[in-house]
C-alpha positions as CSV (number, residue, x, y, z in Angstrom):
1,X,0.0,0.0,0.0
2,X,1.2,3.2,-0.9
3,X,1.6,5.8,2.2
4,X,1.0,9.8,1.5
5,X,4.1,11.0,-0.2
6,X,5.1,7.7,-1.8
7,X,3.1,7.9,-4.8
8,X,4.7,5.7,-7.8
9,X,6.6,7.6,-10.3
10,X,7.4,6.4,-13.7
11,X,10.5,4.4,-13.9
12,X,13.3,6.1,-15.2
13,X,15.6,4.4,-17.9
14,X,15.4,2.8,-21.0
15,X,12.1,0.7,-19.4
16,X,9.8,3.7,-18.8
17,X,6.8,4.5,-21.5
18,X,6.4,8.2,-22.5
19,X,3.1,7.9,-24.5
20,X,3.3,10.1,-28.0
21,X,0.3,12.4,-29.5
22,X,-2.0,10.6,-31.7
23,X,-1.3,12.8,-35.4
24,X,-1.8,10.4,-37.6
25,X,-5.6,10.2,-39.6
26,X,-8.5,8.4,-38.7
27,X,-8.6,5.8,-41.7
28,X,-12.3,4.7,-42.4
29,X,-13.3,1.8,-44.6
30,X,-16.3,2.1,-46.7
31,X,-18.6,0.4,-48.7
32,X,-21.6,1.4,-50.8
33,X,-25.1,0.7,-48.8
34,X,-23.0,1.0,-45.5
35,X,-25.1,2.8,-42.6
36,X,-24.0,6.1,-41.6
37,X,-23.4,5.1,-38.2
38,X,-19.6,3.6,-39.3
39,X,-19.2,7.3,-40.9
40,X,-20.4,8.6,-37.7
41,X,-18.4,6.9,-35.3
42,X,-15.3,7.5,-37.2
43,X,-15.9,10.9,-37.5
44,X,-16.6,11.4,-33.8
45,X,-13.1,9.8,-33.3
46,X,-11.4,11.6,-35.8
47,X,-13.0,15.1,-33.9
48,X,-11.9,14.2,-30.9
49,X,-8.2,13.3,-31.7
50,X,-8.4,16.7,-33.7
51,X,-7.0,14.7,-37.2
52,X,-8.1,14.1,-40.6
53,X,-10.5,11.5,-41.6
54,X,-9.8,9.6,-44.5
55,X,-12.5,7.4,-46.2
56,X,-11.3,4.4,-48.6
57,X,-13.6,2.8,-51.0
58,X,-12.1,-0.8,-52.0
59,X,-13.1,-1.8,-55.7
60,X,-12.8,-5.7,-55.3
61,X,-13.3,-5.9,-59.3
62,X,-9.6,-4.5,-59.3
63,X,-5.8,-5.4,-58.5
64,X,-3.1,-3.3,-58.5
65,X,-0.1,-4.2,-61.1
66,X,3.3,-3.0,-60.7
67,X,3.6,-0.5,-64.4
68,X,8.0,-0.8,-65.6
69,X,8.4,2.5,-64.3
70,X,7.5,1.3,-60.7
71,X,4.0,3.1,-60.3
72,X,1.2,0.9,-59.5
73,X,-1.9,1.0,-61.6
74,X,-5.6,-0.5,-61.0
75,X,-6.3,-3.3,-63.7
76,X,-10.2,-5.4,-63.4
77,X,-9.7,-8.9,-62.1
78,X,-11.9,-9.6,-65.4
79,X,-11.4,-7.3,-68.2
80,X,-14.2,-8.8,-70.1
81,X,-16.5,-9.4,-67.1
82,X,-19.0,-6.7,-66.4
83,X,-18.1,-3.5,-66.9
84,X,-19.8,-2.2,-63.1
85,X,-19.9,1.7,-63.5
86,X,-16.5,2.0,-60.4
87,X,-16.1,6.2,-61.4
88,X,-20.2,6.2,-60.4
89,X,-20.0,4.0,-57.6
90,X,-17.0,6.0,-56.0
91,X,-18.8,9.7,-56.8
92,X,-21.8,8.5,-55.2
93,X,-20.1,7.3,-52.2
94,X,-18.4,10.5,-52.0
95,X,-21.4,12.8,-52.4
96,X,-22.7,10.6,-49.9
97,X,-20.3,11.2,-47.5
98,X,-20.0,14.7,-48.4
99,X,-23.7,15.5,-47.6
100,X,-23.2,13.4,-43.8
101,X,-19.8,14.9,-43.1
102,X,-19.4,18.4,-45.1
103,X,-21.3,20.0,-41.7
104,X,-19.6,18.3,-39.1
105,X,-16.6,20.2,-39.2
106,X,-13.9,17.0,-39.6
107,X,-11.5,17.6,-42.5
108,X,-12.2,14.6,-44.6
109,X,-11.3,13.2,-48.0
110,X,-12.1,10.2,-50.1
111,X,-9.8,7.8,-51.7
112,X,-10.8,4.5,-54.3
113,X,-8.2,1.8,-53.7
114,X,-8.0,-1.8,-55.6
115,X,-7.6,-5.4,-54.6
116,X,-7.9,-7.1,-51.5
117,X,-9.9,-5.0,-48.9
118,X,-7.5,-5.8,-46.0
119,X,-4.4,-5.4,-48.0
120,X,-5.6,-2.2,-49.5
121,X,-6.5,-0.4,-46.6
122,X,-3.4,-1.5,-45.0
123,X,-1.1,-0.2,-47.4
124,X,-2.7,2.9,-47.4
125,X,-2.9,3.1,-43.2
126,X,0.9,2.4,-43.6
127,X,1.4,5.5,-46.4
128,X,-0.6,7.7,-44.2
129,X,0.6,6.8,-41.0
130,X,-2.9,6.6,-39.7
131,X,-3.9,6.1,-35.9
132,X,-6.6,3.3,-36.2
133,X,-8.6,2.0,-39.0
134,X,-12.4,2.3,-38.5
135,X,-14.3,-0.6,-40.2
136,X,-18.1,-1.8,-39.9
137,X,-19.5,-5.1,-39.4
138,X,-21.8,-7.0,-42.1
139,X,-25.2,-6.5,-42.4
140,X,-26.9,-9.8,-41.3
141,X,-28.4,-12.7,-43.2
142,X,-27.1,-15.2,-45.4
143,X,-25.7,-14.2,-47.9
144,X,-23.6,-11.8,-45.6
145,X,-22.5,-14.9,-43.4
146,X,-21.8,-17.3,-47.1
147,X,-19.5,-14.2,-47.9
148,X,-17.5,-14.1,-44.7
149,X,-17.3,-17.9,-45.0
150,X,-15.8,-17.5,-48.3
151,X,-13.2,-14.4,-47.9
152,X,-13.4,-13.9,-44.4
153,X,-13.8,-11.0,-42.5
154,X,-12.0,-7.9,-43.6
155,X,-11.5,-6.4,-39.4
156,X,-10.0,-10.2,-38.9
157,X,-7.4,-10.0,-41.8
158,X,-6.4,-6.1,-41.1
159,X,-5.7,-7.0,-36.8
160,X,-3.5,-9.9,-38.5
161,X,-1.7,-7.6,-40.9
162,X,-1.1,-4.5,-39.5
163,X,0.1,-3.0,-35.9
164,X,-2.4,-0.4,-36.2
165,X,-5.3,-1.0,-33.8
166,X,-8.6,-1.4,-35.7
167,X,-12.2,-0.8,-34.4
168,X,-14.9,-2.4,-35.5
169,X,-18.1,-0.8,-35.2
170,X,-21.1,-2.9,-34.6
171,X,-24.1,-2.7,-36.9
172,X,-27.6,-2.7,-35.3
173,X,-29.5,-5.3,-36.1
174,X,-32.6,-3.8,-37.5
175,X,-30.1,-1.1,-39.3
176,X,-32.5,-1.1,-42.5
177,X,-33.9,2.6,-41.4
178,X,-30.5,3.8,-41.2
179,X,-29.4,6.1,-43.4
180,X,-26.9,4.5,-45.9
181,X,-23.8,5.4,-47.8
182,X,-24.0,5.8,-51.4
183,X,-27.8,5.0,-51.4
């Protein structure tokens, strides 16, 4: 038991922790027909550590290849597969986002990435040296749980690739009179 005057003090030496300012962005994941809530919640975070939020679309249809001249550029999985409108999909989750967001005073932008959702926003947490990566859980039903049976969850493959920390946010439910991104 400690007596009055003999509170613990941090070690000194190589041992002690000195905790650093958070600076980096708030990193969001997003996906079209996505409540608001996730946006919410990673706003609120991203206002209270006084950072940027950054919002990243993953186009699954895409992977990245490595051009000669060492930039990467976004190629479709299927060039003769469906040609799904991607430049529409991303400006409505944008506009989306801009009409939740644009009023609560966070700086924000919005980025379209390719490939493998946990990879992607992984790579770009690493470029952006951002403090946590804010995902949401799936809706429920079936052919959310065959999904997640077949690729897995994208929360479980980013805490097993990355050091960031990553918080999921729960979905209610009965989320279906939720507001929704990019619907």
């Amino acid at each position: 038991m400690n007596e009055p005057g003999n509170e613990s003090r941090p070690a000194a030496g190589p041992a002690a922790y000195s905790p650093r300012r958070i600076t980096g962005p708030v990193l969001m994941g997003v996906v079209p027909g996505q409540p608001l809530a996730v946006a919410h919640r990673a706003a609120e975070l991203a206002f209270s550590l006084d950072v940027k939020l950054v919002c990243a679309y993953v186009d699954v249809t895409t992977y990245l290849a490595e051009e000669p001249d060492g930039r990467a550029e976004a190629r479709p999985i299927d060039p003769d597969g469906i040609d799904d409108d991607i430049e529409g999909i991303s400006a409505g989750i944008r506009e989306h986002l801009r009409e939740a967001l644009d009023a609560s005073g966070v700086r924000w932008s919005f980025v379209t990435l390719a490939g493998d959702p946990a990879r992607a926003l992984g790579r770009l947490a690493e470029s952006t040296d951002a403090s946590v990566i804010v995902v949401g859980t799936r809706e429920r039903g079936l052919g959310a749980r065959f999904e997640e049976l077949l690729v897995g969850s994208v929360a479980v493959h980013l805490t097993h690739r990355q050091h960031r920390p990553v918080l999921v946010v729960p979905l209610a439910p009965q989320a279906k009179h939720h507001p929704k991104v990019g619907q």
